[in-house]
Steps between C-alpha positions, in 0.01 A plus 500: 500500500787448236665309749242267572410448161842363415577326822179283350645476163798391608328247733273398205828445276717316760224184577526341178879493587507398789298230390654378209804481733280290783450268231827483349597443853273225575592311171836514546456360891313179374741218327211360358338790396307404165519117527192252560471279778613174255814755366601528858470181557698387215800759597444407840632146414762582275650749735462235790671236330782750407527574871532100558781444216680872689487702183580826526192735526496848406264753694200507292534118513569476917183733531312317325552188671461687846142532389470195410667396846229706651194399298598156640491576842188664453343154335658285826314757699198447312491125547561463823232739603203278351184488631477180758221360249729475227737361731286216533400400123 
């Protein structure tokens, strides 16, 4: 019974751990973690026109512009994939 009784303490203890650590985790993953959509796109266009005049980047910076590399895809994707009645307007 002792046993049991701290096994669950110890389990009761541990979860806000190991989630303060999932979200520590998580924030640190995310370049642009914390910025709105017109923030992004602001750095977005700085860091693209840095990439154009081949400045130097460090890796916060080279992240960041991977998402932004990605989040443009993902708007191609989204454009070409419009309904055929928009198509036609």
């Amino acid at each position: 019974m002792r046993y049991s009784v701290l096994a669950f303490t110890l389990l009761l203890a541990a979860s806000p751990v190991y989630a303060a650590q999932g979200q520590q985790q998580a924030t640190t993953t995310d370049p642009m973690a914390g910025l709105s959509m017109d923030q992004q796109m602001a750095l977005c266009e700085t860091l693209k026109q840095a990439e154009q005049q081949n400045k130097k980047l460090d890796a916060k910076a080279k992240s960041q512009l991977a998402v932004c590399h990605k989040m443009d895809a993902a708007m191609q994707q989204d454009t070409t994939q419009a309904p055929a009645t928009t198509l036609d307007r």
